[in-house]
Kinemage of the C-alpha trace (Angstrom):
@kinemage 1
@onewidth
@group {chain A} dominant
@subgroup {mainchain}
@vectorlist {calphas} color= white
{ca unk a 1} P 123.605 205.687 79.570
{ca unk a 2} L 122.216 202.112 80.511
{ca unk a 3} L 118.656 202.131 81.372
{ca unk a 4} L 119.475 199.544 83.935
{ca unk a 5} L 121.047 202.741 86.176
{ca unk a 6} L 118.117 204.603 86.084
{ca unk a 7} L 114.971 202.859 87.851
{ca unk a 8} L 111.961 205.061 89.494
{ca unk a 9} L 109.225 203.275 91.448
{ca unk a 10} L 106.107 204.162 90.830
{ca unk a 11} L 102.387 202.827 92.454
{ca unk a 12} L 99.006 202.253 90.933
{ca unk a 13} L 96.937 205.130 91.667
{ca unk a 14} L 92.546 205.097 91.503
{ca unk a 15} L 92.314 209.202 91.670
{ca unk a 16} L 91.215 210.572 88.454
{ca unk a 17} L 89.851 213.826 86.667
{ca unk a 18} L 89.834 216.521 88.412
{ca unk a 19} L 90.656 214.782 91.840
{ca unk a 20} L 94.191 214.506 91.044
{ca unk a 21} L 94.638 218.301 92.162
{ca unk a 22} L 94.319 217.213 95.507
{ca unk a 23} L 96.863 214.471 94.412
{ca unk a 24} L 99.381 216.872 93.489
{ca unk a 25} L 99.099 218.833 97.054
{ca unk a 26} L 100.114 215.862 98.554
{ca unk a 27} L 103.118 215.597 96.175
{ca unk a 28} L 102.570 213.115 93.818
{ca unk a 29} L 102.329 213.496 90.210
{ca unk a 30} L 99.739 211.403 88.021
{ca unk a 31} L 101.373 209.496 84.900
{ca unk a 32} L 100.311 206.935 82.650
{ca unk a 33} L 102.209 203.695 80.796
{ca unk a 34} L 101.437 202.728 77.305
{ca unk a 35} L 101.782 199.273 76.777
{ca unk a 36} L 101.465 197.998 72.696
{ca unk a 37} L 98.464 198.520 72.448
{ca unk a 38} L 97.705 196.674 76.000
{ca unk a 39} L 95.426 198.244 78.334
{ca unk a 40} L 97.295 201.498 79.941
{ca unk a 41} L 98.362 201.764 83.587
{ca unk a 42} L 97.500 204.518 86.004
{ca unk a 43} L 100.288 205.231 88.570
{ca unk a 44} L 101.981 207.794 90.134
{ca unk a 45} L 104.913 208.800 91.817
{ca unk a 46} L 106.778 211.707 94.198
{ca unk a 47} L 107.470 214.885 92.437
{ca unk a 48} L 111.253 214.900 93.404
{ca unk a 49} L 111.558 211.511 92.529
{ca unk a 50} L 109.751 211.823 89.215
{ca unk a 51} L 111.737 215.516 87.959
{ca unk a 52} L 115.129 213.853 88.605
{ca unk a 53} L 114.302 211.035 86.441
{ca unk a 54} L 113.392 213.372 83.678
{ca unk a 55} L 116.194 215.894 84.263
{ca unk a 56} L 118.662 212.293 84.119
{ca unk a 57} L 116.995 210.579 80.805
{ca unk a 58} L 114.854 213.141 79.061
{ca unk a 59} L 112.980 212.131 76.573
{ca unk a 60} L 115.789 210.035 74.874
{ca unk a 61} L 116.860 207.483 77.385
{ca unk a 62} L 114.851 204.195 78.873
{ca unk a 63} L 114.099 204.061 82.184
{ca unk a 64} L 112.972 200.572 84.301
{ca unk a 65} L 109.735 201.519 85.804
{ca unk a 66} L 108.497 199.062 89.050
{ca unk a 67} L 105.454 198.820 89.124
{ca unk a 68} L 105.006 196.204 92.055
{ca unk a 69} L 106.546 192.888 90.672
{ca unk a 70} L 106.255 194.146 87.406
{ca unk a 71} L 108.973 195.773 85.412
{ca unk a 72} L 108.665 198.171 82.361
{ca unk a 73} L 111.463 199.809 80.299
{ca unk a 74} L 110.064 202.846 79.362
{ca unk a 75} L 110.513 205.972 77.629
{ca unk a 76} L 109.422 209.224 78.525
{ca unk a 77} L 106.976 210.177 75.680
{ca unk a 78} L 105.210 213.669 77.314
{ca unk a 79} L 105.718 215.860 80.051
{ca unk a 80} L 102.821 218.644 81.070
{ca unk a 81} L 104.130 221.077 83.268
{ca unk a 82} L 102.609 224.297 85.201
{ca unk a 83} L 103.461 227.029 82.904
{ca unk a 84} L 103.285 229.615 86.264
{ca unk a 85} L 105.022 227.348 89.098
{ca unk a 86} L 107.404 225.414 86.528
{ca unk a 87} L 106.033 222.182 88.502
{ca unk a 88} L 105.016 218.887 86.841
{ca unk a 89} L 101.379 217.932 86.581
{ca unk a 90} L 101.515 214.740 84.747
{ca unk a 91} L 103.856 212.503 82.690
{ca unk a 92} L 102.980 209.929 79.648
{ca unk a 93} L 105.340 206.810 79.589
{ca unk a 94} L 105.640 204.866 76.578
{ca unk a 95} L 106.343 200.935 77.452
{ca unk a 96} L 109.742 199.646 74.782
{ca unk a 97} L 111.185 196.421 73.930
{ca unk a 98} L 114.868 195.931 73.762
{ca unk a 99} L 114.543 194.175 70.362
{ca unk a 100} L 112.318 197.051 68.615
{ca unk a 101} L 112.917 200.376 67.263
{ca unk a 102} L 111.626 203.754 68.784
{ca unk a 103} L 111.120 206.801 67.763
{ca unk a 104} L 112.181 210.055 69.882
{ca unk a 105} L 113.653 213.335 69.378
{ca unk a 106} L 117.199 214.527 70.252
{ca unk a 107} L 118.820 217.903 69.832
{ca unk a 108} L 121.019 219.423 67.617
{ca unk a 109} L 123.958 221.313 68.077
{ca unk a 110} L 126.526 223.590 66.063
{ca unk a 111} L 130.222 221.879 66.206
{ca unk a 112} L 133.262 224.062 65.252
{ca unk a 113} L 134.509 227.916 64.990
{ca unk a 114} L 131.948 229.701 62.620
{ca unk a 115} L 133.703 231.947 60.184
{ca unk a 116} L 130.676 233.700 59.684
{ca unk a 117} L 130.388 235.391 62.977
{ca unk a 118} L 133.806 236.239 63.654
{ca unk a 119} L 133.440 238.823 60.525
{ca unk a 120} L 130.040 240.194 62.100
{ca unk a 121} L 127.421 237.997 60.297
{ca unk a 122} L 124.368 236.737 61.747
{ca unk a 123} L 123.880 232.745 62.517
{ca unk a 124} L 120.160 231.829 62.435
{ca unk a 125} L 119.012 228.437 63.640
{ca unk a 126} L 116.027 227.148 62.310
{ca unk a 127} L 116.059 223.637 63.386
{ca unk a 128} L 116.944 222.780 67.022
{ca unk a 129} L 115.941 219.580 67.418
{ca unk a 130} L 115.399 216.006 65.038
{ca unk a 131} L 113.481 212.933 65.104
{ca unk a 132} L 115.297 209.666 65.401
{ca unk a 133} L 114.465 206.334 65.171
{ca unk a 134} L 116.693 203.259 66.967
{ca unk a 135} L 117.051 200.478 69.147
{ca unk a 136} L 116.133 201.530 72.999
{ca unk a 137} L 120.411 200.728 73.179
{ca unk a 138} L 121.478 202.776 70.820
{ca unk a 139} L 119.838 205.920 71.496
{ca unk a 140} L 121.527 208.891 72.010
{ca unk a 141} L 121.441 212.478 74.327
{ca unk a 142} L 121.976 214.724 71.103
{ca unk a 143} L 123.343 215.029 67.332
{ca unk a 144} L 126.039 217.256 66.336
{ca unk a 145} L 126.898 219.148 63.048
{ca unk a 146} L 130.086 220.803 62.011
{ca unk a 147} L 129.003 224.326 61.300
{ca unk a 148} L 132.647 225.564 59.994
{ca unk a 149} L 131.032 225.709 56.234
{ca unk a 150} L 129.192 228.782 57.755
{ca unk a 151} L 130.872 231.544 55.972
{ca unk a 152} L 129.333 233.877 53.850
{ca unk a 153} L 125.728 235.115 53.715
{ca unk a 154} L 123.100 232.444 52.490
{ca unk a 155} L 125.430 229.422 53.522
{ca unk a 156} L 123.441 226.987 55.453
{ca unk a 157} L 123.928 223.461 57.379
{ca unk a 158} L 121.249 220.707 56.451
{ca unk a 159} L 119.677 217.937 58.160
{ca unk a 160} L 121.716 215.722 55.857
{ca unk a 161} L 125.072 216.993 56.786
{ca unk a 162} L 124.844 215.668 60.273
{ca unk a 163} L 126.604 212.119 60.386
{ca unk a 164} L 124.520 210.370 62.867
{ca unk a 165} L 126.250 206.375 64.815
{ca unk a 166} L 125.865 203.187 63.722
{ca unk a 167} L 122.369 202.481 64.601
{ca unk a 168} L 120.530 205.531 64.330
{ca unk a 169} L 118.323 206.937 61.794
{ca unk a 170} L 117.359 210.482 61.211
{ca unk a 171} L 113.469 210.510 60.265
{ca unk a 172} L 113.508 214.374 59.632
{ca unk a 173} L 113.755 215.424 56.023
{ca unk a 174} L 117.428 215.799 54.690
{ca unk a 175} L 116.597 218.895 52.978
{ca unk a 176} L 115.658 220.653 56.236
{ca unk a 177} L 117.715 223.391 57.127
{ca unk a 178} L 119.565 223.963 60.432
{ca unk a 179} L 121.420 227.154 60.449
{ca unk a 180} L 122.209 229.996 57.863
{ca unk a 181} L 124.139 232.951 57.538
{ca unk a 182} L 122.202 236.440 57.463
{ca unk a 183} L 123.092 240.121 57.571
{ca unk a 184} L 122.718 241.734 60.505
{ca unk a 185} L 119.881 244.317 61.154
{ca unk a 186} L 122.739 247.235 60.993
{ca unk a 187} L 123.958 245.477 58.054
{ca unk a 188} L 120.595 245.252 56.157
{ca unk a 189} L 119.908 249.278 57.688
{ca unk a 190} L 123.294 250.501 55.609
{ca unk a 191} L 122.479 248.939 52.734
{ca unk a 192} L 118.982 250.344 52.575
{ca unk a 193} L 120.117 253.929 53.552
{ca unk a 194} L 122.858 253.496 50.230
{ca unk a 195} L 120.290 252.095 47.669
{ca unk a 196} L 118.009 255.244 49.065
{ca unk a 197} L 120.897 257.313 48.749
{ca unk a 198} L 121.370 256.002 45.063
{ca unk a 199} L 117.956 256.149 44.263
{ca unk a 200} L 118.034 259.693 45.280
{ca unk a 201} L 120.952 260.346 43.247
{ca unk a 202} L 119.951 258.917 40.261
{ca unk a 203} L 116.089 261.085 40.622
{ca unk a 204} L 118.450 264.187 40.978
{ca unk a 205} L 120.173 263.085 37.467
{ca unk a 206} L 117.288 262.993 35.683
{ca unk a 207} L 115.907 265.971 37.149
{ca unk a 208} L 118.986 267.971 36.152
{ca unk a 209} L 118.779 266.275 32.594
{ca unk a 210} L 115.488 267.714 32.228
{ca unk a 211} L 115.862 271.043 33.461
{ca unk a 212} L 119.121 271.104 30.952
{ca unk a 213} L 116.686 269.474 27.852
{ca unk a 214} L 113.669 272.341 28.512
């Protein structure tokens, strides 16, 4: 995706603090641009306007942001949203260059048929998401990793067997795993009802030993 397709206007805005509630009623959402270090920017923009833009680019993709004459590419760095109406309430921007690295986070998903679930097993992902690190052009929506080594119980997929493009880094540890192979709770529930059952057993056998020794 080319961040020069994806451009949202937004406007300098003097309502802060606890004023921007009456902001929101009127249907504009407060945000914020960091700049290197350079003093931030207080704007706004519509709510449509500003949750299409992050349901297009996510937190992975630059964005141009007008502001007036001037022109930011930007990254969404934070979104805070209303945890009761599921409505935004105020977005960080983070100001990039072309010509410098960023850092972001991307998802990651399972690739392939997984042996280990088509003979009952349980697949439990522990890592959904990684941190990257590349140039504003050659970031990416997600990460994939081929899960087909899932087989038997305590096989796992690391961070280091996903084979990331040219041009991106992975900044999470290599060692961290994604996905294993458990039993399943009926699984784990028959084999504790057998060692019982053994256990059981094997206090009868003595028992009978004893009686037979006295």
């Amino acid at each position: 995706m080319s961040n020069d397709s994806i451009t949202l206007k937004v406007e300098e805005r003097s309502v802060q603090g606890k004023a921007v509630k009456q902001l929101r009623a009127t249907g504009m959402i407060p945000a914020v641009i960091h700049d290197h270090g350079k003093e931030s920017r207080i704007v706004m923009a519509p709510h449509n306007e500003m949750l299409k833009i992050y349901q297009q680019v996510g937190k992975h993709h630059p964005l141009s942001l007008l502001l007036g004459k001037q022109n930011y590419m930007a990254l969404i760095k934070d979104v805070d949203f209303d945890p009761k109406k599921s409505l935004m309430r105020h977005v960080v921007f983070n100001a990039v260059k072309q010509d410098e690295k960023v850092e972001t986070e991307v998802p990651v998903h399972l690739v392939g048929e997984i042996p280990a679930e088509k003979t009952g097993l349980m697949v439990i992902r522990s890592l959904d998401h990684v941190d990257i690190e590349a140039l504003p052009k050659d970031l990416i929506d997600s990460l994939e990793v081929d899960a087909t080594s899932l087989v038997a119980i305590g096989d796992k997929v690391f961070v280091s067997d996903i084979k990331p493009p040219a041009g991106v880094t992975i900044l999470t540890e290599p060692e961290h795993p994604i996905a294993a192979v458990e039993e399943t709770k009926a699984q784990m529930s028959e084999e504790a009802t057998e060692e019982a059952a053994e256990a059981a057993s094997a206090n009868n056998d003595k028992a009978t030993e004893s009686s037979e020794e006295e």
